[in-house]
N, C-alpha and C positions, 0 to 999 in steps of 0.2 A: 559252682559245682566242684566237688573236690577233684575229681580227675582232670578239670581243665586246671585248674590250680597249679595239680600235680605237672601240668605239660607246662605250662607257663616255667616253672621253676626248673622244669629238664632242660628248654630251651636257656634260660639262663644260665644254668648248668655249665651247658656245652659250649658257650659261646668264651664265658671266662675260663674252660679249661685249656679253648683253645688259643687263648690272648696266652694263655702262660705259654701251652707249648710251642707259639708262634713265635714269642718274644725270647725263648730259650734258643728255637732254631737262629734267628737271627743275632743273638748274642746282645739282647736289649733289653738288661736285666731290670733297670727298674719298672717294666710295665709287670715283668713276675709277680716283685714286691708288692705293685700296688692292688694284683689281683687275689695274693695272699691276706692283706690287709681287707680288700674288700670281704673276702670269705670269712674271715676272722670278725668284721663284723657283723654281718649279717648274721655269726653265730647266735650273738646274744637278743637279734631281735626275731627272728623266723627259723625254727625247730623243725618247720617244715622244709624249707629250702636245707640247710642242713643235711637231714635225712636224704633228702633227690640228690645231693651234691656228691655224697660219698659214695652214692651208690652208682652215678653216674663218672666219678673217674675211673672207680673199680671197673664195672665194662667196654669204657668206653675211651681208654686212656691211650689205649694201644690204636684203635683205631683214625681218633684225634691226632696224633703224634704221626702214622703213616702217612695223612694228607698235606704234613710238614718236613715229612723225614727228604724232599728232594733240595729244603736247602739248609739240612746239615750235613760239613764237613767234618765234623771234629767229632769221633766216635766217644768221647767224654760226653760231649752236653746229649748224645745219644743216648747216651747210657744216664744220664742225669733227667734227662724227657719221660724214662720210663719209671722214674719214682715217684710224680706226678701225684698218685693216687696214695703213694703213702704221705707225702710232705702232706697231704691232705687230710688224712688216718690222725696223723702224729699231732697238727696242728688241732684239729679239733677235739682229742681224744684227750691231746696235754690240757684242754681248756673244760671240756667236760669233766675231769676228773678232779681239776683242783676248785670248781665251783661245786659238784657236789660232795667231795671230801670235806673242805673247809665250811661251806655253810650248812655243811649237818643236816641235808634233806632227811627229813623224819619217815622218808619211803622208804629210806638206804640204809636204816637201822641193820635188817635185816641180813642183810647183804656188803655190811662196810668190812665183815674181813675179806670178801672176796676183792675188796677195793683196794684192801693192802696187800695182798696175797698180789693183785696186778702191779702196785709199784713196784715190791718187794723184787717180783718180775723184771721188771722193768732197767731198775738199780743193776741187779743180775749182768743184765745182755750190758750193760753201759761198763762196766768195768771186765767183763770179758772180752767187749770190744777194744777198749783201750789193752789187754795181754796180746788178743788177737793181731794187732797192729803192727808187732812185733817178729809174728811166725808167719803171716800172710801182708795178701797186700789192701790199702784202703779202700781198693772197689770191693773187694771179698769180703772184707768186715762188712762195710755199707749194707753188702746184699743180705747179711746174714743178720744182721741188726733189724733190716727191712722185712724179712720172710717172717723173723720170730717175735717179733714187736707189733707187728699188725693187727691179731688177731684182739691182742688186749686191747689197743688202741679201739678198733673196731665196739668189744663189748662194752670198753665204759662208756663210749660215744653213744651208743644203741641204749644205753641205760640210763644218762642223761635226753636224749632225744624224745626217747618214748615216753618219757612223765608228762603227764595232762597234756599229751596230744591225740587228738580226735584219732578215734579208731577208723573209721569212717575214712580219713585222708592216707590214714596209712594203707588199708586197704583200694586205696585210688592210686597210689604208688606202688603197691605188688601189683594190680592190675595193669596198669601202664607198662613196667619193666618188663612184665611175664610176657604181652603182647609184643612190645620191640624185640625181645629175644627170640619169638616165636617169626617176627618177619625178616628178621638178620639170618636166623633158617633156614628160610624159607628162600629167599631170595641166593644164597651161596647155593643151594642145593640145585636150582632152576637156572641158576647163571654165573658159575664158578668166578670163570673168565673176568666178565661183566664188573662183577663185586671188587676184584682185585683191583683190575687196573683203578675203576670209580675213586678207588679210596688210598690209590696210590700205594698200594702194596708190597708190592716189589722194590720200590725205593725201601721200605722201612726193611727188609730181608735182606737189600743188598748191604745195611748197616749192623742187622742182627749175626746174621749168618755169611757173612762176605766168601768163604771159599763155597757154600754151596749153591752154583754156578744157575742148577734147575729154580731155584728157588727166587730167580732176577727177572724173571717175564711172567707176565699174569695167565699167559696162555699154557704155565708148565709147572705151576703153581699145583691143581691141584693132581696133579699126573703123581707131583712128588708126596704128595700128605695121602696114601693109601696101605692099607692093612688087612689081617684077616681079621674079623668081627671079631670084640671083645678082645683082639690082640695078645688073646694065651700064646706061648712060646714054645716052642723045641717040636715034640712030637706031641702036645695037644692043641697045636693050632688047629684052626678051624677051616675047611675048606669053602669061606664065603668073605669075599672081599667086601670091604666097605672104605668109604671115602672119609676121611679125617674131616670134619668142618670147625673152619678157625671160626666165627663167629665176630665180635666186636673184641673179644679182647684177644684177638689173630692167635690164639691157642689153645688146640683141640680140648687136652684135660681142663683148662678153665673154663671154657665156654660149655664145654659138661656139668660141671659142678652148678655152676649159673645157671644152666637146666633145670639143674634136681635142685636147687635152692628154691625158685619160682614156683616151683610146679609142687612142694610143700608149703611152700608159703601161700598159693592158690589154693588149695586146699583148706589149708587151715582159716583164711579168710572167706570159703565160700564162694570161691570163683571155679568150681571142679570143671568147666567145658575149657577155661585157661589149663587146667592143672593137667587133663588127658592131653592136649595137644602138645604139652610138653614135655611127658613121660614119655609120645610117640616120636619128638626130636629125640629126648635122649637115648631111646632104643637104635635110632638111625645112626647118631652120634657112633654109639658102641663101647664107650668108657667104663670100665669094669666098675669102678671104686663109686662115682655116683650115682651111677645104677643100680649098687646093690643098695646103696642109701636108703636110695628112693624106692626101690621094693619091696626094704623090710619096713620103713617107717611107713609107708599104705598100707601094707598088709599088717601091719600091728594096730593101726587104726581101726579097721575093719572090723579086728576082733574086739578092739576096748568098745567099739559101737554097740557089739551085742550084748553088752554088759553082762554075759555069762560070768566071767571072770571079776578078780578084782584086781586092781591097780597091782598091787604088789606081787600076783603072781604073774603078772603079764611082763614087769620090767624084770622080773627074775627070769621068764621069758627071753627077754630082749639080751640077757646077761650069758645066759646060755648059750643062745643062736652067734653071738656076735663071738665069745670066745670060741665055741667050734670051729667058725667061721676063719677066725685068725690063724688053728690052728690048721687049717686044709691049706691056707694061703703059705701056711710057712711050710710046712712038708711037700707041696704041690712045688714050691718055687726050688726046695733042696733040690728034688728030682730033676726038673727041669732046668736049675742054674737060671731062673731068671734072677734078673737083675737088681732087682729093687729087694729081695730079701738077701741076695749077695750084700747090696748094700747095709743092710739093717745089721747082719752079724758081721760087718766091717766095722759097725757103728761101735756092736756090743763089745767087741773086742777092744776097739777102742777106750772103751770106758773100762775094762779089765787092767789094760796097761797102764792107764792114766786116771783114777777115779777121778780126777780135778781136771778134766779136758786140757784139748789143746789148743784152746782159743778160736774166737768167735771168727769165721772167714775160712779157717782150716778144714782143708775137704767139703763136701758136695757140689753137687750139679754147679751150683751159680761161681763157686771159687773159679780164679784164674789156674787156682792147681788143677782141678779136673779139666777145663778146659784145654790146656796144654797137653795133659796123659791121659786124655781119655779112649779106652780103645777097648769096646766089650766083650767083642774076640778074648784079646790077650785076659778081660777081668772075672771070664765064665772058666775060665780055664786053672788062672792060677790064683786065683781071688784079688778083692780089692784091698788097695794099700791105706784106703780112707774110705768113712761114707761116703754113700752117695745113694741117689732113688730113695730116700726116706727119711721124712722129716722129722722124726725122734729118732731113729737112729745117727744123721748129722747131728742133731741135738745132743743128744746123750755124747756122742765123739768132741763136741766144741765145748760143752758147759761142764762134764761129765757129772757125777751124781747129782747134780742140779737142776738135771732134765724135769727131775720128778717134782718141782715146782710147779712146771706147765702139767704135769696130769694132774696135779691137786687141781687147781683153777678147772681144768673139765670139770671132777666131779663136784665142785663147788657148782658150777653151773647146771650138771642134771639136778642136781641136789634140791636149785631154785626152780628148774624145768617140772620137776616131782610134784612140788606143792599143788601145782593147778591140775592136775589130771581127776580129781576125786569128784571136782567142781565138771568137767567135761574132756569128754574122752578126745575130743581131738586133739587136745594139747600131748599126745604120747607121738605124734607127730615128729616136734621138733624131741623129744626126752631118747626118742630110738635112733634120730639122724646124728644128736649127739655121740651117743655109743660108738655107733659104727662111724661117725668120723675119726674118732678118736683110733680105732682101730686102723681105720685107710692110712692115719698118720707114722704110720708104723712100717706102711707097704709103699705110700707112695708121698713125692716132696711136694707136689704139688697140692696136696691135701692142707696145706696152712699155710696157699699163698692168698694174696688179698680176695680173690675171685671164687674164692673156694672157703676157706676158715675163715676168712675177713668177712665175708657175709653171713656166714651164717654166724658167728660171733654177734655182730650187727643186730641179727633178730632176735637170738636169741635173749639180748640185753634188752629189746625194743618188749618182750614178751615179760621179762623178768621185770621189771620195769613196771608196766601194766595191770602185777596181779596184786590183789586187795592183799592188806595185812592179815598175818597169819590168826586173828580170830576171826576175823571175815569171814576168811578162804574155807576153814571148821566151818562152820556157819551155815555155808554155801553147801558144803558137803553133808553136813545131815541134812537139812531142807530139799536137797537132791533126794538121799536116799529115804527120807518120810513120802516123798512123792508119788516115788516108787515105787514105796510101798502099799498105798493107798489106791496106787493104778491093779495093782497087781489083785 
């Protein structure tokens, strides 16, 4: 049966991720090596394990790493534990991409300048990183090489993966995922405490976050991850507390996104009692950015269902909503001095002074520079000195006019997303999460970390991947609307 399959190969999964980051805490590198080479094998023989594999370091890396984190000393290999999921990205993505580049799959006609368009990428961040090296330091490049390289890695992996693999096993794998995430929910919400200590929690916080003090015992744990719902700022917060739930990847915005990834990807495969139990996490959740994902991409569904409409005005539609959208988010955040559009026109400014950035590492969240001057007090006040809170705005400030390389590559990807909606309307699903991710990348950084743009990347290559060639997909699309006509 494909679902046990698919458990059989998570159990696998979990067990080599946790031989690596066993073997990292203890500083016993070649069983790493060997679990890398093993994975690198199995590349070329099971498509299916592959697909479970990446999708299980991506959740489930942080939480693997905290039932190891009490015998690491050395905040380095800690910090080397939590790339886990990308050495995994990067390994299989480098191997995906030069087997379907060089042997010329005849699927990828279509699609092979998006394949250059991702090295082209790629080359990009590798030589910005090498200027970066320079102005920052090498954990800050690492991190920024790691954040913006992912999501391609991610798409060519999902576009090799998905070729002549049973739909059928894929959809036993969103089933599976969507289910663990739903009882990783479930069980933090029922037993906060419980979960932490279980999984050794506090050890991994007292490595991530060492001066915050609440964050070292599982019983104060979730005292500290509390908010007002949706977490608007200043004088439109909201008077309704909600609890933060870290979930498997122990952080709140990821374990959202990994919500609203499941819960369209249920959907879209037809698992909808999966897809509402998950919309009802991520409302619990309360994460602005994949809630609204997941709101407009259902409700644009809905209406491509009625087929009142046609395709084209529906995504003109989507083009509309998502830019107003932007534009409330960006005058909403003036007003307010939040944080993440402070950071964006830190970004923009950035790229004003330097149209050729200031190298890869340089400013946001993950650098050692924000780490050290971070103080949002003093940043709402007097502005910020670099990005930060936004992952094209960091962008655009480290690459500078070469951000706009990564928005090409989206709309190469709705572009591929497009084709299939004439043939059926669910596919406007993943076409309207694209949009408005792209948008959230704008407002927040976590929008293009692996858990977030690393999955949906994933699918959306897995989907691109799977749709018949373009006189097919024609094909498919009159035969549709003769049907319809005929019903009618």
């Amino acid at each position: 049966m494909p679902v046990g399959e698919a458990a059989a190969y998570f159990v696998l999964s979990v067990l080599l991720i946790f031989a690596f980051a066993g073997s990292l805490a203890i500083g016993f590198f070649p069983i790493s090596a060997a679990v890398l080479a093993c994975a690198a094998i199995f590349f070329f023989f099971s498509r299916k394990f592959c697909l479970i594999l990446v999708i299980t370091a991506t959740l489930f890396q942080n939480l693997i790493v905290a039932t190891t984190a009490y015998a690491i000393s050395d905040l380095e290999v800690f910090r080397a534990s939590q790339a886990i999921n990308f050495v995994i990205f990067a390994a299989l993505g480098t191997l995906a991409g030069w087997i379907l580049f060089w042997a010329k799959v005849p699927l990828l006609k279509r699609d092979r300048g998006t394949l250059l368009l991702c090295i082209g990428f790629i080359c990009l961040l590798v030589a910005y990183a090498g200027y970066g090296t320079f102005r920052s330091t090498p954990g800050s490049v690492a991190a920024y090489f790691r954040q913006f390289s992912t999501v391609i890695f991610a798409l060519v992996c999902g576009i090799h993966v998905g070729r002549d693999l049973d739909r059928r096993f894929v959809r036993a794998a969103i089933s599976l995922f969507a289910f663990l995430v739903i009882v990783f929910g479930a069980i933090e919400i029922a037993s906060p405490d419980q979960f932490y200590s279980m999984f050794g929690v506090e050890d991994f916080y007292k490595l991530k976050l060492p001066t915050e003090i609440a964050m070292h015992q599982a019983d104060l744990i979730a005292e500290s991850f509390t908010q007002t719902w949706l977490n608007f700022s200043g004088q439109y917060a909201l008077d309704i507390e909600s609890r933060k739930l870290l979930g498997p990847t122990l952080h709140n915005i990821s374990f959202a996104y990994a919500a609203a990834i499941f819960a369209l990807a249920s959907l879209y495969y037809g698992r909808v009692i999966l897809a509402l139990l998950l919309i009802a996490l991520l409302v619990f959740i309360g994460a602005k950015g994949p809630l609204i994902i997941t709101v407009f991409s259902v409700s644009t569904y809905l209406l491509a269902r009625t087929r009142s409409l046609k395709p084209r005005l529906i995504e003109a539609g989507v083009i509309g909503v998502a830019l107003a959208y932007s534009t409330f988010v960006i005058l909403y955040g003036i007003s307010s001095l939040d944080i993440h559009v402070i950071g964006l026109l830190a970004g923009l400014n950035g790229l004003i002074d330097n149209p050729l950035g200031h190298g890869l590492g340089v400013g946001g969240n993950l650098s050692d520079m924000a780490r050290e001057a971070r103080n949002i007090v003093e940043y709402r006040n007097e502005g910020v000195p670099f990005a930060i809170e936004s992952a094209m705005g960091v962008l655009m400030y480290q690459v500078g006019v070469f951000f706009v390389l990564l928005i090409i590559i989206f709309f190469r990807v709705i572009g591929s997303l497009r084709r299939a909606i004439p043939a059926n309307p669910i596919n406007t699903v993943f076409l309207t999460s694209a949009y408005f991710l792209l948008c959230n990348s704008f407002f927040q950084e976590e929008a293009l970390s692996p858990a977030a743009g690393g999955l949906f990347f994933l699918l959306y290559g897995i989907v691109i991947s799977q749709l018949p060639p373009e006189g097919a997909m024609t094909a498919i699309s009159q035969s549709d609307r003769k049907l319809r006509a005929a019903i009618s």
